[in-house]
Residue, then its C-alpha position, 0 to 999 in steps of 0.5 A: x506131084x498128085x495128078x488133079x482130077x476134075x470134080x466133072x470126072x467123078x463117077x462117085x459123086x452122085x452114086x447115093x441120089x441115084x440109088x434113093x431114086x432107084x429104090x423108090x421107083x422100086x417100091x412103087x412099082x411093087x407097091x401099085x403090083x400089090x394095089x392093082x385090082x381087076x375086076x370081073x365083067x358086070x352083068x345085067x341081071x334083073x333083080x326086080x321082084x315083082x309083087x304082083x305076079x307072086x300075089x296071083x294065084x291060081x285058084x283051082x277050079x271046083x265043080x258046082x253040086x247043083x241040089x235038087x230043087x224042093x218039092x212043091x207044097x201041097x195044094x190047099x183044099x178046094x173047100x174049107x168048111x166053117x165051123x160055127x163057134x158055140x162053146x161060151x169061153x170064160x173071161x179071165x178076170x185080173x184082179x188089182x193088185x192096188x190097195x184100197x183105202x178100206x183094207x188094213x195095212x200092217x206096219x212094219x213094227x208089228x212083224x217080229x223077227x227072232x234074232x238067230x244067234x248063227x256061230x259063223x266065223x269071221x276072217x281077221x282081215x275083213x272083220x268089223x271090230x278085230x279082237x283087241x290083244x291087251x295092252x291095245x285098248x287105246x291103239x289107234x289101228x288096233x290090226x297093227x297093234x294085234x300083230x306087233x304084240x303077237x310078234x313080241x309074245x311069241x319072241x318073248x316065249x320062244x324056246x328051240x327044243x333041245x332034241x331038235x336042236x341035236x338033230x338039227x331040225x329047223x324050218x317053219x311052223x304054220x300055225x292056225x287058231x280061233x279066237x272064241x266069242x268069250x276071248x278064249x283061244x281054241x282050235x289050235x292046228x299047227x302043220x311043220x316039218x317035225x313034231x318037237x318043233x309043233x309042241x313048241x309052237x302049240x306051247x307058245x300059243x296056249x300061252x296067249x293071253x285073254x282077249x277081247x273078242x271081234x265084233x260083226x255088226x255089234x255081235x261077238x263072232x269067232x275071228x280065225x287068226x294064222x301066223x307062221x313061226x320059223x325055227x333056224x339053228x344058228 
């Protein structure tokens, strides 16, 4: 027969609750070592910053340079003598400026004035009546027009110079002319990078057609004009 232990008895029967509980207190003693903190004694220190002791200063002492005090002025003499006034001083007479009724005035239309015929030059932006380009005779803002059938002539005639396309010569041409008081296209000046490319600038600008010419104050004047050309191989 078995011999019958009592449960009581059993040294193994709570072995795993209390090695759970062991742990844990183990854990938590380790982990309150890693926790724990100290800290170093505090001290008053007096951090205040005081204004009013950095805002005295000291202003160094300098010593005063006492002038000498001016001289005296002199005494007036004790006589003065009268000098008796003889000479006959001449009244200036001021005359009226005021016109009377028996002098003549002349009327303004009796002065002629010769007309100077002047050959100024006037800007393109600041003109009174600009050069009419044709085709623009009934265009409303006739600047926009100018500048819109400018853009087409130079498109419409624009040809790359072949020896400068061989070598590769491209960039921007500034071109200046004067628009003649008879409509007429003169004083041509041209400034680019390379010569081909400012013959063919000049060509596209002789090219221009006859214009009607700006007008100052009802006179024909010569109106200067510049626009770039850009020249860029593809």
């Amino acid at each position: 027969m078995e011999e019958k232990k009592s449960p009581k008895a059993d040294l193994n029967r709570n072995s795993s609750l209390y090695f759970v509980l062991g742990l844990m207190a183990v854990l938590l003693l380790v982990w309150g070592a890693f926790e724990w903190k100290t800290y170093d004694e505090a001290n008053d220190y007096d951090i205040s910053l005081n204004v009013e002791d950095m805002l005295d200063e000291e202003v160094p002492m300098t010593e005063q340079i006492k002038t000498p005090p001016p001289p005296p002025p002199p005494a007036a003499p004790e006589i003065i003598e009268v000098v008796e006034d003889e000479e006959e001083v001449e009244e200036t007479v001021i005359e009226s400026t005021e016109t009377s009724q028996e002098e003549e005035i002349i009327e303004v239309d009796d002065i002629e004035v010769d007309d100077i015929d002047d050959d100024i030059e006037v800007p393109f932006a600041v003109i009174e009546d600009v050069p009419v380009f044709p085709g623009c005779e009934s265009a409303g803002d006739k600047k926009a027009c100018f500048n819109e059938m400018m853009q087409k002539h130079i498109r419409k005639n624009f040809r790359y110079p072949e020896i400068a396309q061989e070598m590769g010569v491209q960039g921007r041409v500034a071109v200046m002319f004067t628009i003649q008081k008879d409509g007429s296209i003169g004083n041509i000046r041209l400034r680019g990078p390379d010569k081909n490319l400012e013959a063919e600038a000049r060509r596209i600008i002789e090219k221009l057609p006859q214009m009607t010419p700006g007008r100052q104050r009802g006179r024909p004047v010569r109106v200067p004009f510049s626009i770039p050309i850009t020249f860029k191989l593809q």
